[in-house]
N, C-alpha and C positions, 0 to 999 in steps of 0.2 A: 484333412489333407493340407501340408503346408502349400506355399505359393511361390514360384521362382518369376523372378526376371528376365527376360530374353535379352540378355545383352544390357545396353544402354536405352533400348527403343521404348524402354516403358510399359511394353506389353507384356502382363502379366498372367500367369497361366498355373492350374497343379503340375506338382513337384515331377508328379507321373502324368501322361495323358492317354489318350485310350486310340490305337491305329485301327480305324474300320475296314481295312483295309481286307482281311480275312473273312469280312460278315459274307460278302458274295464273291471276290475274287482271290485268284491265287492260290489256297491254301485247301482247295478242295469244295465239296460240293454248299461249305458256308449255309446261312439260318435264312428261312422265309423271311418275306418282308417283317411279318410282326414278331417273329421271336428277333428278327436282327434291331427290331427298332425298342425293342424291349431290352435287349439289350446295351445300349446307350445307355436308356434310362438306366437300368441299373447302375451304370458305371457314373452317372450323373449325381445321383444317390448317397451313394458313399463320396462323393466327394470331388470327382473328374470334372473340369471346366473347358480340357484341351480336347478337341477332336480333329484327326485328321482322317480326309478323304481326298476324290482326285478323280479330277474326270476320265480316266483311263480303268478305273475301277468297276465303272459300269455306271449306265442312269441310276439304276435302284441303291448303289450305295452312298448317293449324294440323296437323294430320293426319302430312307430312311434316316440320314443324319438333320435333314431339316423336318421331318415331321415329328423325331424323336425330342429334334431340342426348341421347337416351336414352343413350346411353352414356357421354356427358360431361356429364351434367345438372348436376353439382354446381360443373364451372367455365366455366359460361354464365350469361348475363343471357338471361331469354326475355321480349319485349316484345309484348303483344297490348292489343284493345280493343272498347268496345262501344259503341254508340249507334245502330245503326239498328234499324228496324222490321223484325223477324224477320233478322235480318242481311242486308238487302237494302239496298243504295242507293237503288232506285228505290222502294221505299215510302217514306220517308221517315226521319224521327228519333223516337228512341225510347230515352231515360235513364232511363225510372221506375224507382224501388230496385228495383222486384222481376223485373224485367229485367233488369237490372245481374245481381243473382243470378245469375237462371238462365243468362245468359254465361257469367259464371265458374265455375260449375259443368261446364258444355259443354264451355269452352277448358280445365279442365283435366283432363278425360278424353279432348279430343283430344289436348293436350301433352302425358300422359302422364306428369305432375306433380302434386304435390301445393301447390304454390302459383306464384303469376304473380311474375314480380321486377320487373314493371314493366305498371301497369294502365292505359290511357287511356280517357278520354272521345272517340272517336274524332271527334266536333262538340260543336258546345255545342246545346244543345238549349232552344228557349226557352219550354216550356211546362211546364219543369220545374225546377222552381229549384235553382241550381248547389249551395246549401246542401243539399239531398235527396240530391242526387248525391254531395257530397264525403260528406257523414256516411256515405253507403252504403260507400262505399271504404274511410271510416274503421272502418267497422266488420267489412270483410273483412278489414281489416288487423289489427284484434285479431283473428280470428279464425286467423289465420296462412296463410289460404288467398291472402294480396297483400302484396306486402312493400313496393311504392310505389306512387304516384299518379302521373300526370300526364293532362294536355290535348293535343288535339290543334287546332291552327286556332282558336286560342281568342283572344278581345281580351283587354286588357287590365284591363276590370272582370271577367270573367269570370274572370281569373288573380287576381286579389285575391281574390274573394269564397270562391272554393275553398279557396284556399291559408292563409286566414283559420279553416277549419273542420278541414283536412288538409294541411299542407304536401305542395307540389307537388316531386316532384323532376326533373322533367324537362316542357319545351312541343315538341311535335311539331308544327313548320309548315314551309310550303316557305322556301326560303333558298338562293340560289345566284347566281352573277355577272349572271344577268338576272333578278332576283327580290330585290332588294333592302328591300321594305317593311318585315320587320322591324328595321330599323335604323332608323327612324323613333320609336319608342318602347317595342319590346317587349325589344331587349338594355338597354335600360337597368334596364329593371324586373324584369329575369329575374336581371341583377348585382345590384340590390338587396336581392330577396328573396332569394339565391342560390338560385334554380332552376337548371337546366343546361340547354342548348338541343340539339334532336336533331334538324336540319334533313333535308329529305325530299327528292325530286328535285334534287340536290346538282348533278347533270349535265345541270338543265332537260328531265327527262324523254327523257334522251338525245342532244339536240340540243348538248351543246356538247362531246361526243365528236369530233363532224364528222364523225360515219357520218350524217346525215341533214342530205338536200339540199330541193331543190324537187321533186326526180323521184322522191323517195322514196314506194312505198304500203305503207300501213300494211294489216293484216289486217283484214279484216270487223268484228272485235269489240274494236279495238285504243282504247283511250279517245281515243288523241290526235286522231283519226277527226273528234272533236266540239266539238276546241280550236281556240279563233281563234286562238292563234298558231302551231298547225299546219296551217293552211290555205295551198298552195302557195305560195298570194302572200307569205302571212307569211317561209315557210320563205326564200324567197328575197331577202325585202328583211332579212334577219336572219344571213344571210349572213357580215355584215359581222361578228358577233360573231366569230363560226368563225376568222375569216381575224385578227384582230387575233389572238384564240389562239392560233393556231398559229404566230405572229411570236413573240408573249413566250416559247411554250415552246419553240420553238428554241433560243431563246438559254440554255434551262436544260437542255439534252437532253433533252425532255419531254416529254409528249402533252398536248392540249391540257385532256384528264379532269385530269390530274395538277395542272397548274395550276389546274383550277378547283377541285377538294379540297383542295388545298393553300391557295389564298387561304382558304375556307373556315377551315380546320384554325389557319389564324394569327389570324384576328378574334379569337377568345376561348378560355383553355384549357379551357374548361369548355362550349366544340361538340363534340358528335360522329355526324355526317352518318352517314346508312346508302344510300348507293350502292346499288342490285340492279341484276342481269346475270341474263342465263340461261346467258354463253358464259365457260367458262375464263379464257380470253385475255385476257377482259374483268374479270374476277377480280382476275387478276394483275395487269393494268394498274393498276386504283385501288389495291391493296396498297402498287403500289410507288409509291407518293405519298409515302412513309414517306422517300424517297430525296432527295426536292424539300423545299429548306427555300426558303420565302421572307421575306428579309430585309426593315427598313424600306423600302429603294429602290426592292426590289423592288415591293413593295405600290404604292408610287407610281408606278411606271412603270404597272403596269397600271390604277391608279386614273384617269390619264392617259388612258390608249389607250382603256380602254372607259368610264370616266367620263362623255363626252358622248355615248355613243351610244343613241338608245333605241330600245327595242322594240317591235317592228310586231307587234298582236293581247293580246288579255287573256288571262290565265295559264287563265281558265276559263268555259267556258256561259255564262250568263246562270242557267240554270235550278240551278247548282251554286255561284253567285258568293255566294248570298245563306247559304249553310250555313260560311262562313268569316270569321274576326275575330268573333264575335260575345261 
């Protein structure tokens, strides 16, 4: 597994990192404690150093990320975050310093660490000004219990005004062949300030695997449940992405994951996407992205092919739209 850089901050991480995000939350009914924490390890194995979790994912997936990587803590990056209210989504946002606290206190008796290598604001939070928040990080960070900062779904005044108080070393938002928006203003301001970019549903929340059709049902508790672009109709007039995918990565022996990590992985040296799976196979597949280089031409043929196509549905709710870019 090569190793990228986050930015200027010095923190260095695999090229790919592993989002545990799906082990117990979001994505349906996710793996018991020990297949979830065997799972790590796996992804440790072949070569993963970056993990990210979040206190909003539940005790047990911070739970499993520190007893999975307890054995190799010292050559791991562990990425967690705070911002809602009692770590619930559905109460709402919640950044005030003294929560901030009591997170990092929490996350690192679940992680079973003595400091965070990578802290986020998992939203911005507008009732509480970013300057309270960075200062609070800045000052876990002399404390030695946070070794960096970043943001998650954060605008672009909200990445100044932080970064201005505590240099950011990494912005966590979504980024992937149909999720384009940060390329509108946020890679350029992440290159300037050298921040590092840690793009999230890298596989569009699994749909550009091309295991997921029109016929596909998601689990009772499964978030895509609630997404307009995962509503049949969408699934199917979107289609057309899957199949243009699977033309480019033919022609590179590829899966169509690979290709879209791989575009990913060439935009800038200083990305680096965290893909989660629950299944092995699926592991392996984004690992071996490692194998897929794509050339200038390459870039343009698929700039081409999926360039004018757009997509049917918004990436999120309506009730969930308003807690991003801010």
């Amino acid at each position: 597994m090569k190793k990228r850089q986050l930015g200027r901050s010095g923190l260095e991480v695999s090229a790919l990192g592993y989002g545990c995000m799906g082990l117990s939350f979001g994505l349906g009914p996710g793996l018991d404690r020990t297949a979830g924490i065997q799972m790590i390890r796996n992804a440790f194995e072949r070569g993963v150093t970056f993990f990210d979790t979040a206190e909003a994912y539940g005790a047990l997936n911070e739970e499993m990320v520190g007893e999975a990587l307890a054995p190799v803590r010292d050559q791991v990056t562990i990425a967690t975050k705070f911002g809602f209210r009692n770590g619930e989504v559905k109460q709402g946002l919640d950044s005030r310093p003294q929560r901030i606290r009591a997170v990092v206190e929490n996350s690192l008796r679940r992680l079973r660490t003595d400091r965070i290598d990578l802290l986020y604001q998992h939203r911005v939070d507008p009732d509480v000004p970013m300057e309270d928040v960075a200062g609070t990080v800045k000052e876990l960070i002399e404390q030695g219990k946070v070794r960096h900062f970043g943001l998650s779904e954060a605008g672009v005044e909200s990445i100044r005004r932080a970064h201005a108080v505590q240099p950011l070393t990494a912005l966590q938002s979504e980024y992937s062949l149909w999720w384009r928006e940060p390329e509108r203003e946020l890679l350029a301001l992440l290159e300037q300030l050298g921040i590092g970019f840690v793009p999230f549903s890298p596989l569009g929340k699994g749909f550009l695997t091309g295991a997921i059709n029109q016929n596909t049902a998601f689990a009772a508790d499964d978030f895509r449940n609630v997404v307009p672009r995962f509503t049949a109709e969408a699934r199917q007039a979107n289609q057309v992405w899957v199949e243009a995918l699977k033309g480019i990565a033919a022609a590179h022996g590829a899966t169509p994951a690979q290709i879209a990590l791989a575009w990913l992985l060439a935009q800038k040296p200083w990305i680096a996407p965290i893909p989660g799976t629950t299944k092995l196979r699926r592991l392996e597949e984004n690992l071996a992205t490692a194998k897929v280089v794509l050339e200038a031409d390459d870039l343009k043929t698929i700039q081409q092919a999926l360039g004018a196509i757009t997509v049917t549905g918004e990436r999120y709710p309506a009730q969930l739209a308003a807690f991003v870019n801010r």
